[in-house]
PyMOL Python script that loads the backbone (N, CA, C, O; Angstrom):
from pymol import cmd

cmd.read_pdbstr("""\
ATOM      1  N   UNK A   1     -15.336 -11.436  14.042  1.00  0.00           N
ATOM      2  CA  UNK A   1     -15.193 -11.851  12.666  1.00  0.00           C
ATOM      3  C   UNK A   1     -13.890 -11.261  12.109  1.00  0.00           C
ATOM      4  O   UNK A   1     -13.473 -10.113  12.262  1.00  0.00           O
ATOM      5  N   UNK A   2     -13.376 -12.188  11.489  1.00  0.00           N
ATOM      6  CA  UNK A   2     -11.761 -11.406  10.701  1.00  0.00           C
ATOM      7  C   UNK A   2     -11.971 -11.314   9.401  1.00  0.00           C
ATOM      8  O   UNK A   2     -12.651 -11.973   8.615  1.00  0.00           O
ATOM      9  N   UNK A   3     -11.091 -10.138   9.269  1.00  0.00           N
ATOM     10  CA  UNK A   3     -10.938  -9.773   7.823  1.00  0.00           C
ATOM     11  C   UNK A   3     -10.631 -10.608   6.575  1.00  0.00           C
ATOM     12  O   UNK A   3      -9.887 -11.584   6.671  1.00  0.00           O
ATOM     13  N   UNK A   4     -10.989 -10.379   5.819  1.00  0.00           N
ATOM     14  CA  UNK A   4     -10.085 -11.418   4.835  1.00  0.00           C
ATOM     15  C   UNK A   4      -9.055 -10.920   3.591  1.00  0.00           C
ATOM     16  O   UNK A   4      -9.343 -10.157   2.668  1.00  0.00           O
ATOM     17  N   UNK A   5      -7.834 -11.553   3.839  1.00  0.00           N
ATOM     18  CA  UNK A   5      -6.459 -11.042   3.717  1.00  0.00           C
ATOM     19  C   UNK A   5      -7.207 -10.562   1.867  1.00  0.00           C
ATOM     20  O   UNK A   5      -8.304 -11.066   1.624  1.00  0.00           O
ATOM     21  N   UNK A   6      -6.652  -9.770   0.890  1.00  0.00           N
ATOM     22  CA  UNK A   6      -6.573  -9.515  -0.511  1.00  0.00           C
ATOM     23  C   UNK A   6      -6.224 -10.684  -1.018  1.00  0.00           C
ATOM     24  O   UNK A   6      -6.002 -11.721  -0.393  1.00  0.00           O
ATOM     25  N   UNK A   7      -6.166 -10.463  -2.435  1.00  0.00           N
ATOM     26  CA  UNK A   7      -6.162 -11.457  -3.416  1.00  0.00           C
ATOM     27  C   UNK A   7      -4.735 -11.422  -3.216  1.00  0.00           C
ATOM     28  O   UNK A   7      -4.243 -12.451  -2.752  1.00  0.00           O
ATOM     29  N   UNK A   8      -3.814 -10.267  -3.517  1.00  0.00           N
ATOM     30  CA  UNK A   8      -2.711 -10.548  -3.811  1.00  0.00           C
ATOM     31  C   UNK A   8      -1.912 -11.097  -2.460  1.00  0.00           C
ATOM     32  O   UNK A   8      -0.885 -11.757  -2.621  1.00  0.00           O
ATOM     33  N   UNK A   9      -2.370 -10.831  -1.225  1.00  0.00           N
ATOM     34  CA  UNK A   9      -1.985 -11.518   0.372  1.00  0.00           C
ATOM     35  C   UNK A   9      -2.246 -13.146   0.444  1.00  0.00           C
ATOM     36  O   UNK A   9      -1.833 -14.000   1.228  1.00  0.00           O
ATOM     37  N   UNK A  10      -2.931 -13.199  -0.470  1.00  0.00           N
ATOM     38  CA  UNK A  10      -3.886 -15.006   0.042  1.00  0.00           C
ATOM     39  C   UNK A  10      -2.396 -15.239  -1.114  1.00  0.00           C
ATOM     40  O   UNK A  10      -1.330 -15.583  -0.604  1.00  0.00           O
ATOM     41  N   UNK A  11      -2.467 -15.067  -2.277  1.00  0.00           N
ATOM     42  CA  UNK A  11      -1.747 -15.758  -3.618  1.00  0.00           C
ATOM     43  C   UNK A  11      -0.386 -15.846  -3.270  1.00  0.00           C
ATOM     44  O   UNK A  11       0.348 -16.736  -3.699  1.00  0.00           O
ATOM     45  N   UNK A  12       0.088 -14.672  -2.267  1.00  0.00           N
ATOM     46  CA  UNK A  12       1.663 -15.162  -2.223  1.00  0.00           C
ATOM     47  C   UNK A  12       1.478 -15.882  -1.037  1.00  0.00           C
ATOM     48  O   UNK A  12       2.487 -16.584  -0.967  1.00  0.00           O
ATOM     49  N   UNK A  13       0.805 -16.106  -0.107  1.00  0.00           N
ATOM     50  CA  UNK A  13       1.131 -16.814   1.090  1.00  0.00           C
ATOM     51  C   UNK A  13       0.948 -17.960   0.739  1.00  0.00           C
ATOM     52  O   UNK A  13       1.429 -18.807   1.491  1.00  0.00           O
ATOM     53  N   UNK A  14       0.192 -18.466  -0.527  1.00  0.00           N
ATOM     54  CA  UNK A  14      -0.135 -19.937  -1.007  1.00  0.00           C
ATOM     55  C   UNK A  14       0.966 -20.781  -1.890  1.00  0.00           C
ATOM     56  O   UNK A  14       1.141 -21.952  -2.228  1.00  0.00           O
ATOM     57  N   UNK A  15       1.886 -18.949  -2.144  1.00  0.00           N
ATOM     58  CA  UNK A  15       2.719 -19.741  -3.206  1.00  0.00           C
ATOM     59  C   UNK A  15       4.161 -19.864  -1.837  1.00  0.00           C
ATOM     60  O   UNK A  15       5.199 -20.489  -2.052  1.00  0.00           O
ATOM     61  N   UNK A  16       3.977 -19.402  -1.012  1.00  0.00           N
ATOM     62  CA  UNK A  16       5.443 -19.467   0.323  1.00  0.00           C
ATOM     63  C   UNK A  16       5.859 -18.261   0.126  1.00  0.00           C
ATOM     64  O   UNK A  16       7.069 -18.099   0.287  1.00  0.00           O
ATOM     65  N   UNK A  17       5.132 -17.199  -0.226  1.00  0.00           N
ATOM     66  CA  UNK A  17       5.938 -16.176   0.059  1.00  0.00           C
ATOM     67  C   UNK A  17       5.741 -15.437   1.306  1.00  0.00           C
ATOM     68  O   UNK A  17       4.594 -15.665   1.691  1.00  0.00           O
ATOM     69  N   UNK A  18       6.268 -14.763   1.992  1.00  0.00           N
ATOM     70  CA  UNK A  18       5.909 -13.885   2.957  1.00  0.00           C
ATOM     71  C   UNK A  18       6.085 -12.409   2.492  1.00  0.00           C
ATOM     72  O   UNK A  18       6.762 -11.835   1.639  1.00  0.00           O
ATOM     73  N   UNK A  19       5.183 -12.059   3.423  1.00  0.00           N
ATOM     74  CA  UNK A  19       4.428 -10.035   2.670  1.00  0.00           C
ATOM     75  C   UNK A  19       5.205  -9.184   3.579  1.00  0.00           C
ATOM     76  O   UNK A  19       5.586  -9.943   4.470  1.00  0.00           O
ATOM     77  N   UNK A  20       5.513  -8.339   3.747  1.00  0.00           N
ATOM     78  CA  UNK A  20       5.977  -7.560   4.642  1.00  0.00           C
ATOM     79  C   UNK A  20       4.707  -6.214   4.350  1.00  0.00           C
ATOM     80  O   UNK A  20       3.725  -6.199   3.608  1.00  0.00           O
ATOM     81  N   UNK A  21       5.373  -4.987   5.476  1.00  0.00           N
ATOM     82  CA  UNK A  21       4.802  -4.050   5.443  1.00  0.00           C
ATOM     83  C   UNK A  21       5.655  -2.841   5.885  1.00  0.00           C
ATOM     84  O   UNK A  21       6.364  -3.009   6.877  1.00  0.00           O
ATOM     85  N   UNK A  22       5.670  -1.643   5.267  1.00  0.00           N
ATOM     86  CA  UNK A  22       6.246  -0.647   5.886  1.00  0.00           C
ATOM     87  C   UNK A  22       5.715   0.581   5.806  1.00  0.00           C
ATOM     88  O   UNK A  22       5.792   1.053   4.672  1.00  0.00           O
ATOM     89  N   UNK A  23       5.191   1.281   6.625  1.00  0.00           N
ATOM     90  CA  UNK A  23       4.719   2.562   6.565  1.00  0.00           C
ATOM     91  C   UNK A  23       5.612   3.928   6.254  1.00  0.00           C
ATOM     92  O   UNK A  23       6.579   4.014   7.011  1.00  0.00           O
ATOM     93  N   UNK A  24       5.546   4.508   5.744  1.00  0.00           N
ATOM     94  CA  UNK A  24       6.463   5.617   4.951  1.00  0.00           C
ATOM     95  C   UNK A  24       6.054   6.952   4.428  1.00  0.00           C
ATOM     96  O   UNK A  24       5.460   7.264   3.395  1.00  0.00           O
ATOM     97  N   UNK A  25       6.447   7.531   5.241  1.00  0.00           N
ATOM     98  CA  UNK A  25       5.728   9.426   4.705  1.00  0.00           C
ATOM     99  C   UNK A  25       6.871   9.942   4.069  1.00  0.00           C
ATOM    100  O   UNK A  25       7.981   9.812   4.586  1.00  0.00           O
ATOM    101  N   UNK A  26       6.696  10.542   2.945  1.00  0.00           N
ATOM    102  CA  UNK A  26       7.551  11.131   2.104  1.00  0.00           C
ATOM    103  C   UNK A  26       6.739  12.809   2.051  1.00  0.00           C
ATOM    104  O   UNK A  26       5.682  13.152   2.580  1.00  0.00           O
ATOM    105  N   UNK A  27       7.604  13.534   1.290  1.00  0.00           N
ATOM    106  CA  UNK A  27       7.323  14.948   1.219  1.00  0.00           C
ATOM    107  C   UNK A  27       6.162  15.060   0.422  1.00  0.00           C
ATOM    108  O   UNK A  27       6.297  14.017  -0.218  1.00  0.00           O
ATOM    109  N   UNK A  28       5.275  15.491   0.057  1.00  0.00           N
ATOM    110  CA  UNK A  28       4.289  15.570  -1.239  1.00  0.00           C
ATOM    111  C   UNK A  28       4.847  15.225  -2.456  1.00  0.00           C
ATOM    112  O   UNK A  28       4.669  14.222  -3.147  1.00  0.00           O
ATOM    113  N   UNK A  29       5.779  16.519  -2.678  1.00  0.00           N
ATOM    114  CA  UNK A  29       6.356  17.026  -3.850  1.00  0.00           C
ATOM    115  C   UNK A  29       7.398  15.219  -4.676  1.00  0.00           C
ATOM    116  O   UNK A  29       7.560  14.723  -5.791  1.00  0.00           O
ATOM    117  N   UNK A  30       7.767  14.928  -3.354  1.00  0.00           N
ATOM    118  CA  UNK A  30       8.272  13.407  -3.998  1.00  0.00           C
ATOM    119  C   UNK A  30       7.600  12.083  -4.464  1.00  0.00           C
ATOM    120  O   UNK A  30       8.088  11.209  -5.180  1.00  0.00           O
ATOM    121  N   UNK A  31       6.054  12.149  -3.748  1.00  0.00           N
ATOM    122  CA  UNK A  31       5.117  11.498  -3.951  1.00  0.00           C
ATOM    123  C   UNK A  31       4.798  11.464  -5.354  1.00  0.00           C
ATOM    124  O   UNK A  31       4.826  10.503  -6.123  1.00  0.00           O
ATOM    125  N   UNK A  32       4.427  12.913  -5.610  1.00  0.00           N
ATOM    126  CA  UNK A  32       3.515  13.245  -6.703  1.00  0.00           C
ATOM    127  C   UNK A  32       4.910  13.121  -7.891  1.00  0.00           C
ATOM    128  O   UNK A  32       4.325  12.711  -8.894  1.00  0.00           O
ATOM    129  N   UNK A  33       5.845  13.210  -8.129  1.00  0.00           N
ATOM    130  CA  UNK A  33       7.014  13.196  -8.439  1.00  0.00           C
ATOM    131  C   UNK A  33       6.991  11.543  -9.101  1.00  0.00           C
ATOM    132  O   UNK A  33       6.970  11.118 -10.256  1.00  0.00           O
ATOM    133  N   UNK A  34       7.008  10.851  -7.689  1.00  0.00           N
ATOM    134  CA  UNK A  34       7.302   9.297  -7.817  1.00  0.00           C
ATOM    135  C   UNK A  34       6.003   8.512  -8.568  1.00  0.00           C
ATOM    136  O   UNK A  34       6.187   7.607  -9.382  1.00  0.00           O
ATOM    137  N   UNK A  35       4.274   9.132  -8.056  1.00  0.00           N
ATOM    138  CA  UNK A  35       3.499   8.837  -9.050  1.00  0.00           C
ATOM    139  C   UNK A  35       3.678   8.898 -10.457  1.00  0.00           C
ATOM    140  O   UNK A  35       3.723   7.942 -11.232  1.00  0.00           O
ATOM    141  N   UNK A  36       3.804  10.453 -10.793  1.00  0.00           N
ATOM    142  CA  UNK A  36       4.393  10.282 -12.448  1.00  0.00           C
ATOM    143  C   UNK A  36       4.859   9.100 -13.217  1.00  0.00           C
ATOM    144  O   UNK A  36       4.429   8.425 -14.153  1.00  0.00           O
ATOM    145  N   UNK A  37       6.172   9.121 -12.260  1.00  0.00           N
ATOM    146  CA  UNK A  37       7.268   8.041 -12.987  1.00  0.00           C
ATOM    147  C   UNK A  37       6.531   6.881 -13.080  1.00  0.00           C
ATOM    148  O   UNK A  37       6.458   6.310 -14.168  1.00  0.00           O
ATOM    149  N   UNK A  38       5.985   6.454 -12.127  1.00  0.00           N
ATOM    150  CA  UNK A  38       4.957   5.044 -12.434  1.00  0.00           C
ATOM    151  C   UNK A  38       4.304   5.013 -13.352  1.00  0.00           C
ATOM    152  O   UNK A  38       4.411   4.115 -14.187  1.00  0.00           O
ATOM    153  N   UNK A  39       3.322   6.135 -13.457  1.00  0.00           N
ATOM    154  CA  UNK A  39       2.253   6.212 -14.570  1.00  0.00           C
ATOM    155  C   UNK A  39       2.837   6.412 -15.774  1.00  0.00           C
ATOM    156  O   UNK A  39       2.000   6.404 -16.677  1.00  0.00           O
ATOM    157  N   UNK A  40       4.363   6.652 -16.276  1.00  0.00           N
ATOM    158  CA  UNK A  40       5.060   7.217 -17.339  1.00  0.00           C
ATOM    159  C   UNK A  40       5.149   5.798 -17.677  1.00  0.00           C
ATOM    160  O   UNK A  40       4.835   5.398 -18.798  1.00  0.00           O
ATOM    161  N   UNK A  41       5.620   4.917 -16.630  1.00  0.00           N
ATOM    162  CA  UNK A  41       6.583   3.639 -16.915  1.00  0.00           C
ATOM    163  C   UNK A  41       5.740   2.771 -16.794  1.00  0.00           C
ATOM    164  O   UNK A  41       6.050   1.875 -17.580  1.00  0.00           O
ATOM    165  N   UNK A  42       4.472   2.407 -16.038  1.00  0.00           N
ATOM    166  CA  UNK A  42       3.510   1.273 -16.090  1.00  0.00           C
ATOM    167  C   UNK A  42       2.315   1.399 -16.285  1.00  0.00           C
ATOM    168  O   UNK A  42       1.722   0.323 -16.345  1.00  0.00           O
ATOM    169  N   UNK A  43       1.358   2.800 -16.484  1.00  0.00           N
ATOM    170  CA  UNK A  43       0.150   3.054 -16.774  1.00  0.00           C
ATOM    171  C   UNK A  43      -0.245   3.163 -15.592  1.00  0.00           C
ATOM    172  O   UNK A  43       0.464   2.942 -14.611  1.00  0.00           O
ATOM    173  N   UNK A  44      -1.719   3.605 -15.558  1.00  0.00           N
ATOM    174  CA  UNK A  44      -2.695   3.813 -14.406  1.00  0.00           C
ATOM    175  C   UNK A  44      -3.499   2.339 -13.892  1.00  0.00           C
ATOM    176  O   UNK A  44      -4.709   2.189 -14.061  1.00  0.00           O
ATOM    177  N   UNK A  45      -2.776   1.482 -13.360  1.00  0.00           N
ATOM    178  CA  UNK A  45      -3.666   0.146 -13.002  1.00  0.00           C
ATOM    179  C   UNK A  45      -3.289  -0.100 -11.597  1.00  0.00           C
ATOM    180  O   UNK A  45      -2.217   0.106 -11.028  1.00  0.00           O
ATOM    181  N   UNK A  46      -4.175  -0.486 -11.249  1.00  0.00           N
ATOM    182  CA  UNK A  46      -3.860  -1.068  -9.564  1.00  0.00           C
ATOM    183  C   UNK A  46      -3.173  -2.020  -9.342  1.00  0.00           C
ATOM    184  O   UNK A  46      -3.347  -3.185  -9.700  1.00  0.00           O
ATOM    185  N   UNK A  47      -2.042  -1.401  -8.506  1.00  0.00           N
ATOM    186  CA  UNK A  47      -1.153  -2.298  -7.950  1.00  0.00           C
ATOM    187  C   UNK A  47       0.329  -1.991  -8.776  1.00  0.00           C
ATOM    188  O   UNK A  47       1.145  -2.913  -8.773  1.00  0.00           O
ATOM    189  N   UNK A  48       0.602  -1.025  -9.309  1.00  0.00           N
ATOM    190  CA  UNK A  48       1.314  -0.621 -10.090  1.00  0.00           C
ATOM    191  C   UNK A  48       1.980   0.252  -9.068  1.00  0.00           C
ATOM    192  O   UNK A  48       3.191   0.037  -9.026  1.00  0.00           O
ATOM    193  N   UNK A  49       1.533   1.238  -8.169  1.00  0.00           N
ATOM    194  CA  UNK A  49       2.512   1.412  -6.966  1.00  0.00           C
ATOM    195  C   UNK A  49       3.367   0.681  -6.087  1.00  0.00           C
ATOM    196  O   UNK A  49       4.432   1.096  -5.631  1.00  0.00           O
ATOM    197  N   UNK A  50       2.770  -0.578  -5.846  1.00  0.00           N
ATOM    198  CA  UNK A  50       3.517  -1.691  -4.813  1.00  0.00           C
ATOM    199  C   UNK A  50       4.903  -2.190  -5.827  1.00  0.00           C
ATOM    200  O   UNK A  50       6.090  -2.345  -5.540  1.00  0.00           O
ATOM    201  N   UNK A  51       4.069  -2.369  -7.241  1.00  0.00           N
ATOM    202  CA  UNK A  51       5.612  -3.181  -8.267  1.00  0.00           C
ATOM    203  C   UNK A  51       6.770  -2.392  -8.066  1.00  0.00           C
ATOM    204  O   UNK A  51       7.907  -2.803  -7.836  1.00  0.00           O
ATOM    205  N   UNK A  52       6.145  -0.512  -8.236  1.00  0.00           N
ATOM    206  CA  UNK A  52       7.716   0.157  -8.375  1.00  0.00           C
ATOM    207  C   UNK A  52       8.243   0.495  -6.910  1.00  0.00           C
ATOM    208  O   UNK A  52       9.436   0.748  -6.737  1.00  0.00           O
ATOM    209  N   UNK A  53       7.426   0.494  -5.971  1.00  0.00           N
ATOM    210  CA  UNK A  53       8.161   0.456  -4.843  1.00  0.00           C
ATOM    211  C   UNK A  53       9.226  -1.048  -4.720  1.00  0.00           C
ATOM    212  O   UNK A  53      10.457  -1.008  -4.724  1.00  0.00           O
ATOM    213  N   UNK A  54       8.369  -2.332  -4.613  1.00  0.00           N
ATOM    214  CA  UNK A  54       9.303  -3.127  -5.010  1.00  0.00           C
ATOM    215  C   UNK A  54      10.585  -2.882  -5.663  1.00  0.00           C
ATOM    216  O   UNK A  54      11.705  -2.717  -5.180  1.00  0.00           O
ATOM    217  N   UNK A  55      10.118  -2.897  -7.021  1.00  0.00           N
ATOM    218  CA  UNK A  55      11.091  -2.677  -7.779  1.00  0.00           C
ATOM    219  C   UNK A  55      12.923  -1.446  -7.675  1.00  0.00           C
ATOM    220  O   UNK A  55      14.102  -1.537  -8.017  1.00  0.00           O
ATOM    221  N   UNK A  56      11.795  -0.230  -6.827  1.00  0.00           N
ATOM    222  CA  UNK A  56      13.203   0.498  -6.123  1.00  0.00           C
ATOM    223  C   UNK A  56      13.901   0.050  -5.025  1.00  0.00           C
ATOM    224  O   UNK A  56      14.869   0.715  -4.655  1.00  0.00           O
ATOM    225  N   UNK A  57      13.603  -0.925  -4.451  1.00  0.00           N
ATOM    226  CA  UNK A  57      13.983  -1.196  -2.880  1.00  0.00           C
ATOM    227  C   UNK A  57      14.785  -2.554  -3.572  1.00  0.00           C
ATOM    228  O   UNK A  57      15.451  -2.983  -2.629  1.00  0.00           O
ATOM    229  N   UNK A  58      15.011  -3.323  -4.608  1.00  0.00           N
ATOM    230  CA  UNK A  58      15.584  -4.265  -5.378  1.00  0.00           C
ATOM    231  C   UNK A  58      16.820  -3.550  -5.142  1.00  0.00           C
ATOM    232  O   UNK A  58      17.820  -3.557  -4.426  1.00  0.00           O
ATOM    233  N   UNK A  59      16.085  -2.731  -6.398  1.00  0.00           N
ATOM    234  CA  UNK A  59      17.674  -1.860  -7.106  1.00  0.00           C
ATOM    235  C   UNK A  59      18.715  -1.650  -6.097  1.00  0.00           C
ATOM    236  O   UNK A  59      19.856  -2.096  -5.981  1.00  0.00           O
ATOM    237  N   UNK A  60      17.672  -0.471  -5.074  1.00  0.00           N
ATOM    238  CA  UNK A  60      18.623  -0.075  -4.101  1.00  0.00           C
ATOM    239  C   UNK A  60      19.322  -0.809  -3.138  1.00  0.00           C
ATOM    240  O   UNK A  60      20.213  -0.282  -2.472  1.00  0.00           O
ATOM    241  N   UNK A  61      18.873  -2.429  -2.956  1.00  0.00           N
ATOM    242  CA  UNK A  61      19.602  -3.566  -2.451  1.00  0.00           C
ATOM    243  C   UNK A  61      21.180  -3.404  -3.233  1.00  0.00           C
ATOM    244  O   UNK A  61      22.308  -3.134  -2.820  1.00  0.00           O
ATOM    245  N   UNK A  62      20.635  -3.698  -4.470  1.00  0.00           N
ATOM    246  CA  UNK A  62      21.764  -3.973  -5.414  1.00  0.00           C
ATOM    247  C   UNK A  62      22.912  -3.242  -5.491  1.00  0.00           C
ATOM    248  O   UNK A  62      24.073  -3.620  -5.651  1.00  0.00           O
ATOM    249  N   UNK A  63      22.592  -2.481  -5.399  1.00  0.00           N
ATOM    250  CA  UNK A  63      23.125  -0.994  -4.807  1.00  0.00           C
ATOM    251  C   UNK A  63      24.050  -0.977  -4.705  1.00  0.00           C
ATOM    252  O   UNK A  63      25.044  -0.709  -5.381  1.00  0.00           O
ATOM    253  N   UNK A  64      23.585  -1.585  -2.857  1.00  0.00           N
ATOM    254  CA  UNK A  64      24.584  -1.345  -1.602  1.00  0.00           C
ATOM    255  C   UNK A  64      25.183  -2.262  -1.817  1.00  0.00           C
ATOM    256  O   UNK A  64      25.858  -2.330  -0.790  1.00  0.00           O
ATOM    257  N   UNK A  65      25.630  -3.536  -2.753  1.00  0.00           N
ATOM    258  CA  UNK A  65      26.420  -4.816  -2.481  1.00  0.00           C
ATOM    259  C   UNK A  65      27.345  -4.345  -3.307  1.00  0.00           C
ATOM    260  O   UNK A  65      28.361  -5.001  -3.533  1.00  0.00           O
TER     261      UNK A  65
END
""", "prot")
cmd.dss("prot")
cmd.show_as("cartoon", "prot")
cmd.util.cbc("prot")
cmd.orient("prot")
């Protein structure tokens, strides 16, 4: 029996998006650091980690161009 993908996995694959994935260990101290800033800037709701990771890996595109 297979799993069945999340809400937010089914919704972009319906709209053409493709999901990626990356696994990533950071220090504690930057974690708990980088939580803050989320919770400062978007509140405590789920799925509010994935936006600002998004959202830094944008920037830092932008960055580099």
């Amino acid at each position: 029996m297979s799993k069945r993908p999340s809400k937010t996995i089914w919704h972009a694959r319906h709209r053409g998006m493709m999901m990626g994935k990356i696994n990533l260990i950071i220090p504690d101290k930057l974690e708990k650091e980088f939580r803050e800033a989320i919770f400062k800037r978007f509140g405590m709701k789920r799925g509010n980690i994935s936006k600002a990771i998004e959202e830094a890996i944008r920037d830092w595109i932008k960055k580099q161009k």
